[in-house]
N, CA and C atoms as a LAMMPS dump frame, in Angstrom:
ITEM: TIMESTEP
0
ITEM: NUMBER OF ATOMS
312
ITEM: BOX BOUNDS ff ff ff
-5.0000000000000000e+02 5.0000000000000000e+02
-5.0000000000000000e+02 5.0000000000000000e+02
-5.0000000000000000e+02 5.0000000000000000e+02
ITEM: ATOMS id mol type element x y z
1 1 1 N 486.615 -287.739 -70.459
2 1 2 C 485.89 -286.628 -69.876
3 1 3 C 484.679 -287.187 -69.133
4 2 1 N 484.739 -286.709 -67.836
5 2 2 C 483.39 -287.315 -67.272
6 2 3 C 482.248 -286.495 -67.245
7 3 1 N 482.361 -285.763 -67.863
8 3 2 C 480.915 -284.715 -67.837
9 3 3 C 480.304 -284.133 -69.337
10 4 1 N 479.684 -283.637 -69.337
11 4 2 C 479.02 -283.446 -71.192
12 4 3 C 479.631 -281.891 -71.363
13 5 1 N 480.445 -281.716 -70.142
14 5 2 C 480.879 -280.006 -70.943
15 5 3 C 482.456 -279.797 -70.447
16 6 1 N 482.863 -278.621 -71.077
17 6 2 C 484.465 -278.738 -70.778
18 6 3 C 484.783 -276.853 -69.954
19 7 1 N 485.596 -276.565 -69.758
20 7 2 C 485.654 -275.126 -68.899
21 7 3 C 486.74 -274.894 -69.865
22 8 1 N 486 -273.798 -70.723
23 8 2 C 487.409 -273.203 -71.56
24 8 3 C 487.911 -271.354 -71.277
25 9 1 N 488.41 -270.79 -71.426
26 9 2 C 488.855 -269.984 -70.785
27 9 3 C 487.565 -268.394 -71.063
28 10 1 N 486.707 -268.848 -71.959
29 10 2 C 485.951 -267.847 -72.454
30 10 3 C 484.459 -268.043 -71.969
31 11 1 N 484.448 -269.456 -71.01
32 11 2 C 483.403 -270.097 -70.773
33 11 3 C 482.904 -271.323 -70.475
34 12 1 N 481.574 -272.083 -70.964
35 12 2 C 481.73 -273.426 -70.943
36 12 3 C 481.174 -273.91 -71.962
37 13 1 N 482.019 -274.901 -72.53
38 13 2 C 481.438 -275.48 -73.571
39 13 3 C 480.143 -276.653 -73.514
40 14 1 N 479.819 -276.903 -73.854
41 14 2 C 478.258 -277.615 -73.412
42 14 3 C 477.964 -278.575 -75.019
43 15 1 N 477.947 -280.325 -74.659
44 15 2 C 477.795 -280.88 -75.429
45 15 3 C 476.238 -281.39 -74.999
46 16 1 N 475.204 -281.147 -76.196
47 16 2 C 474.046 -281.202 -75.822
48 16 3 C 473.447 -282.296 -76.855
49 17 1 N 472.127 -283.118 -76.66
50 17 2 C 471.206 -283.548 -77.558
51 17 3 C 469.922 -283.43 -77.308
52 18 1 N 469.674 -282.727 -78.635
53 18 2 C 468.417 -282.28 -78.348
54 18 3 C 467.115 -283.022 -79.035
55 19 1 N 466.378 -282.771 -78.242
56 19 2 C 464.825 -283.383 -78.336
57 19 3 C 463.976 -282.474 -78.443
58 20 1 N 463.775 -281.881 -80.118
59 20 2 C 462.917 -280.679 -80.404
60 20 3 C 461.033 -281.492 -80.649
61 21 1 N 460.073 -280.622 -80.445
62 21 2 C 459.075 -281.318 -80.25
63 21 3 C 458.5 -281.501 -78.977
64 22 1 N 459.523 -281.675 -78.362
65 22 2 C 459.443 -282.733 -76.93
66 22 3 C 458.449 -282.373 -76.085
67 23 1 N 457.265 -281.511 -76.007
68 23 2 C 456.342 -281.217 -75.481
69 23 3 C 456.466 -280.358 -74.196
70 24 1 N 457.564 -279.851 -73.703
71 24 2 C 457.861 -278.667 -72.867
72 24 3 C 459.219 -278.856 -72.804
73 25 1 N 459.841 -277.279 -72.293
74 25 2 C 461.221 -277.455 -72.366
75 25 3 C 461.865 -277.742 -71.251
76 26 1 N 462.656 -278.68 -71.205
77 26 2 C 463.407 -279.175 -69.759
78 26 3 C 464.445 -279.304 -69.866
79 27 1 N 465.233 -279.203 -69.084
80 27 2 C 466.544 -280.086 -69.141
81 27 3 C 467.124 -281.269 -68.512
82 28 1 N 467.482 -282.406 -69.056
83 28 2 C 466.891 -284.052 -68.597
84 28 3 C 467.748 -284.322 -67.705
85 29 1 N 468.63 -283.846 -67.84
86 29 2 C 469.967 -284.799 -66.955
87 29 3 C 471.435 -285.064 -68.239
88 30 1 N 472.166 -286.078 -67.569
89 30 2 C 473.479 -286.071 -68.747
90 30 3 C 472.68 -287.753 -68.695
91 31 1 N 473.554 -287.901 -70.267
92 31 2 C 472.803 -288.927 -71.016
93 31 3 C 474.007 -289.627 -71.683
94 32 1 N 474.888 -291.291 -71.741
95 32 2 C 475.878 -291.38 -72.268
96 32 3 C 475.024 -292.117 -73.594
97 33 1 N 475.963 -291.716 -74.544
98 33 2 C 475.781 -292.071 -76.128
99 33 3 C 476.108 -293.626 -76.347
100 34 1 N 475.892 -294.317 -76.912
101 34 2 C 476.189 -295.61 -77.416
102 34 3 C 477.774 -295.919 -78
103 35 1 N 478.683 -294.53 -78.016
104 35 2 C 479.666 -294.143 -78.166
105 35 3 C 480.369 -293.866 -77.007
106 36 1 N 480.139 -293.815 -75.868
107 36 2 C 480.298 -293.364 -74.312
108 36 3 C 480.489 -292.446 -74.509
109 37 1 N 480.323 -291.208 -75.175
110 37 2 C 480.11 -289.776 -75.059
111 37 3 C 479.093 -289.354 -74.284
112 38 1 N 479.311 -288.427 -73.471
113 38 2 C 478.274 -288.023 -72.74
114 38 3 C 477.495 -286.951 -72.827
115 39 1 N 476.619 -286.579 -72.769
116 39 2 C 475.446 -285.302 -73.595
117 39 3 C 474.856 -284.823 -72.352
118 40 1 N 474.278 -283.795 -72.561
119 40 2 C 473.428 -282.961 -72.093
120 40 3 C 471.966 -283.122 -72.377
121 41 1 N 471.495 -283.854 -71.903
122 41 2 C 469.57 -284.045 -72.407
123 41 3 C 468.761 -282.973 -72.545
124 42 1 N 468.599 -282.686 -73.026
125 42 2 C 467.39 -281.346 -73.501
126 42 3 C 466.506 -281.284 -74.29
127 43 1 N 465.482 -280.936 -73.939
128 43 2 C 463.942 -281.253 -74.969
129 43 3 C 463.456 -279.557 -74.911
130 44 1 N 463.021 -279.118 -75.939
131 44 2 C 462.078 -278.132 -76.074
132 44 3 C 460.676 -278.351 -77.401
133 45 1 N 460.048 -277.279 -76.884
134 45 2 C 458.692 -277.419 -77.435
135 45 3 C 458.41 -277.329 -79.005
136 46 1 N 459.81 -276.376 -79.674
137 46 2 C 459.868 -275.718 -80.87
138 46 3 C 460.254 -277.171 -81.617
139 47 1 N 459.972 -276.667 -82.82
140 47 2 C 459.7 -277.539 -84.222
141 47 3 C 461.479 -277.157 -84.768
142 48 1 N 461.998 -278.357 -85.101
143 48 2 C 463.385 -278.063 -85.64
144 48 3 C 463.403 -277.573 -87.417
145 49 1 N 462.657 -276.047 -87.349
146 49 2 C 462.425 -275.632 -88.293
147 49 3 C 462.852 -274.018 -88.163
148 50 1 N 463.365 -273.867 -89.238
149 50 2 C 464.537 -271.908 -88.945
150 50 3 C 464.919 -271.873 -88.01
151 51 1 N 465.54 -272.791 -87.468
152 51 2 C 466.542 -272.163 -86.192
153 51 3 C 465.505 -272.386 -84.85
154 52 1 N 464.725 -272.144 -84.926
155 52 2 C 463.337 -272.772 -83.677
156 52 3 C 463.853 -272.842 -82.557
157 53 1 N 464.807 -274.427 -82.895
158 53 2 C 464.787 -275.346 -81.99
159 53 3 C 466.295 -274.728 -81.253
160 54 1 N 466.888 -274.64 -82.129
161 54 2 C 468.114 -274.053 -81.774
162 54 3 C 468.139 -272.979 -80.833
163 55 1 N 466.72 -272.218 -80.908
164 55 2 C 466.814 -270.758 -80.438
165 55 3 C 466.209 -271.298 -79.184
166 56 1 N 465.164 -272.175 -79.148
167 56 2 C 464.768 -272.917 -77.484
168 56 3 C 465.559 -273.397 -77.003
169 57 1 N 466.763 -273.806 -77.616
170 57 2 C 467.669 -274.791 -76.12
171 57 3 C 468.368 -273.559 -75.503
172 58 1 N 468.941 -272.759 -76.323
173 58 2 C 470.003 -271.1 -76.321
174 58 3 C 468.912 -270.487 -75.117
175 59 1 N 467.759 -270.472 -75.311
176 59 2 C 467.219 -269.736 -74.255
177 59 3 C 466.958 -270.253 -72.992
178 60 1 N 466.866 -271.735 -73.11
179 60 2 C 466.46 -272.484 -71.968
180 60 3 C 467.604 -272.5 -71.148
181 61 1 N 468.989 -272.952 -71.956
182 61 2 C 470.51 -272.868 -71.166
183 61 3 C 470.541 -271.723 -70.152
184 62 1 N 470.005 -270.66 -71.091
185 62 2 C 470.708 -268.83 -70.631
186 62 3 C 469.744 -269.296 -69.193
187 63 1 N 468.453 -269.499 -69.162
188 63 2 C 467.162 -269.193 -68.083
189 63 3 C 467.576 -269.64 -67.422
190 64 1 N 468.263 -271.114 -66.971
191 64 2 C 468.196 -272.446 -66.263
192 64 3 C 469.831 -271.438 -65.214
193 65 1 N 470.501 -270.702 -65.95
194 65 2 C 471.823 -270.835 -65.746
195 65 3 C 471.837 -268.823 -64.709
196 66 1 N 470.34 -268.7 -65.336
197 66 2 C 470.255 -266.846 -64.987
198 66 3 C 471.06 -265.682 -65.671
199 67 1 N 471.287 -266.727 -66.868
200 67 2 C 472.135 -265.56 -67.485
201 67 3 C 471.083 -264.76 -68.781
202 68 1 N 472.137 -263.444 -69.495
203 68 2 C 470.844 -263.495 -70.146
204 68 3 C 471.523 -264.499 -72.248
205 69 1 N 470.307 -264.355 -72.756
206 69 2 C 470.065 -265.045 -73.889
207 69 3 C 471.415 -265.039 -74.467
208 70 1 N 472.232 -263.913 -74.352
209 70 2 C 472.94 -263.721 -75.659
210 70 3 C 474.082 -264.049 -75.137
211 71 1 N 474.229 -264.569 -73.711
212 71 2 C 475.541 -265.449 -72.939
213 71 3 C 475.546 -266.841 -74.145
214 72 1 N 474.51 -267.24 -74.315
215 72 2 C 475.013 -268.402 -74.857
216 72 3 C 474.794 -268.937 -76.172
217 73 1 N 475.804 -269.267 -76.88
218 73 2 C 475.746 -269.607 -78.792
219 73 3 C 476.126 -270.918 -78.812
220 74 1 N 475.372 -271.176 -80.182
221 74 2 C 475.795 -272.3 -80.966
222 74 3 C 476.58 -272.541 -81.283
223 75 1 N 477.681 -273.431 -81.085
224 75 2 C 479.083 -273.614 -81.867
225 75 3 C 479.135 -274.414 -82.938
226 76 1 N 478.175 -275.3 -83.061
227 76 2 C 478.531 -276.736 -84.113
228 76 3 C 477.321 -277.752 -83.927
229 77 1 N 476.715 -277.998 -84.923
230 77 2 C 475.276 -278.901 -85.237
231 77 3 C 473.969 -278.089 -85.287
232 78 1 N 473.68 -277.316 -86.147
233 78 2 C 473.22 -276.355 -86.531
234 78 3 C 471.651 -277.452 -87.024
235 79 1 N 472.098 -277.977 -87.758
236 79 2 C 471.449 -278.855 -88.228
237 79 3 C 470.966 -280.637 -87.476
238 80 1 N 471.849 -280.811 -86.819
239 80 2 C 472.182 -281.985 -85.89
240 80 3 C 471.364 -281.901 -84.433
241 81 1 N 471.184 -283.488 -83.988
242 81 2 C 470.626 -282.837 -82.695
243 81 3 C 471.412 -283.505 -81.668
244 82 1 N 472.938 -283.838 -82.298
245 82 2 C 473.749 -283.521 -81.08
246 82 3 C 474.776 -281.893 -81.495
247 83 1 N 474.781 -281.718 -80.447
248 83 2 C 475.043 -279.478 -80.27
249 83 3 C 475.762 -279.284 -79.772
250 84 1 N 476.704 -278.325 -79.894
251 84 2 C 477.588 -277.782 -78.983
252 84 3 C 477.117 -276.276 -78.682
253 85 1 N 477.16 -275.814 -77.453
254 85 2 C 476.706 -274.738 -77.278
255 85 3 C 477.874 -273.774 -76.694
256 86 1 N 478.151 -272.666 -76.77
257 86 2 C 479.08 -272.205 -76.066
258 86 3 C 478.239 -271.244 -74.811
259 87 1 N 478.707 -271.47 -73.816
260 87 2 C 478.527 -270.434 -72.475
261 87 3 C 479.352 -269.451 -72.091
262 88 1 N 478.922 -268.113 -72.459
263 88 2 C 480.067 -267.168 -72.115
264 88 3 C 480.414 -266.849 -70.711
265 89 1 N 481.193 -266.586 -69.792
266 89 2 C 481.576 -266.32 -68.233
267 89 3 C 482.613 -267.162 -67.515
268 90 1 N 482.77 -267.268 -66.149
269 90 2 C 483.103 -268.218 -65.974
270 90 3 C 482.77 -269.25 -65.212
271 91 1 N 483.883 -269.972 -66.368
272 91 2 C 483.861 -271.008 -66.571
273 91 3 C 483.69 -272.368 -65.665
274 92 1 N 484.446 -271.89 -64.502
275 92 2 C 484.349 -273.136 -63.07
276 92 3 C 483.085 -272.615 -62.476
277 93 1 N 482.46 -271.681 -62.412
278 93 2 C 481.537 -271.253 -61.759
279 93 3 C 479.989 -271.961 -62.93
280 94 1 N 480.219 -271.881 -63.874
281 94 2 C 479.108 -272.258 -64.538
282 94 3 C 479.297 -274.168 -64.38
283 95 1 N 479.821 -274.326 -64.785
284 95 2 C 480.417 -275.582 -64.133
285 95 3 C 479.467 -276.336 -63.286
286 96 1 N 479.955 -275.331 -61.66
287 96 2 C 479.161 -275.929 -60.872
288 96 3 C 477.782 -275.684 -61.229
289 97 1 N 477.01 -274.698 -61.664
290 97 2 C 476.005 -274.289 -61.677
291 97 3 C 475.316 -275.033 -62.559
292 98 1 N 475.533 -275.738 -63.383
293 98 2 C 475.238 -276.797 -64.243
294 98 3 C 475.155 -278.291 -63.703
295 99 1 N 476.41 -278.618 -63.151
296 99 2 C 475.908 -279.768 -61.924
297 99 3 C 475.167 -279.99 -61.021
298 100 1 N 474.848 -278.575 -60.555
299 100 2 C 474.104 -278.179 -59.591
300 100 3 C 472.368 -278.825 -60.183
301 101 1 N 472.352 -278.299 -61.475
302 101 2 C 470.539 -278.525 -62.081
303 101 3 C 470.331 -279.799 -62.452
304 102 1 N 471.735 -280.255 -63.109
305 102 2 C 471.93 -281.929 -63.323
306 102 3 C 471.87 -283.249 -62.466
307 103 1 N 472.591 -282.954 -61.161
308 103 2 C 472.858 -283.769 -59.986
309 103 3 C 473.76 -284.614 -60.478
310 104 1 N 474.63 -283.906 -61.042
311 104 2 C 476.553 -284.698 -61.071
312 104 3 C 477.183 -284.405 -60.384
């Protein structure tokens, strides 16, 4: 896979790592793992404490993407700060719109 997310028929899936703390929220670019997996860079401001952090990347995705908040959930690493996020719509269209903020 050459990109950190996949186009599934309900949306896009979005493999992320996050950088809670990180002193404002951004989104970095794609980032390959020491595993050649490739991620989604993302930092927000919130403390990875009750869900916080979780709830800053979910909102930063939705903002960055113009959708609203509740387009996009957590699928897996709840606890972890590599994430899967799910993006509801579609799917080739978010796609681009994601490459588009990334420059892939």
């Amino acid at each position: 896979m050459s990109q950190p997310w996949r186009i599934r028929p309900d949306g896009l899936e979005v493999r992320v790592r996050v950088t809670p703390k990180g002193g404002r929220d951004a989104i970095g670019g794609v980032e390959a793992l020491s595993n050649g997996q490739l991620v989604l860079k993302v930092r927000v401001r919130a403390a990875p404490e009750d869900g916080a952090a979780n709830d800053g990347v979910r909102r930063l995705l939705a903002k960055a993407l113009r959708l609203p908040a509740s387009a996009v959930s957590l699928q897996a690493g709840a606890t972890a700060r590599l994430k899967t996020f799910l993006i509801a719509g579609d799917g080739e269209a978010l796609a681009r719109d994601i490459a588009a903020l990334t420059g892939t």
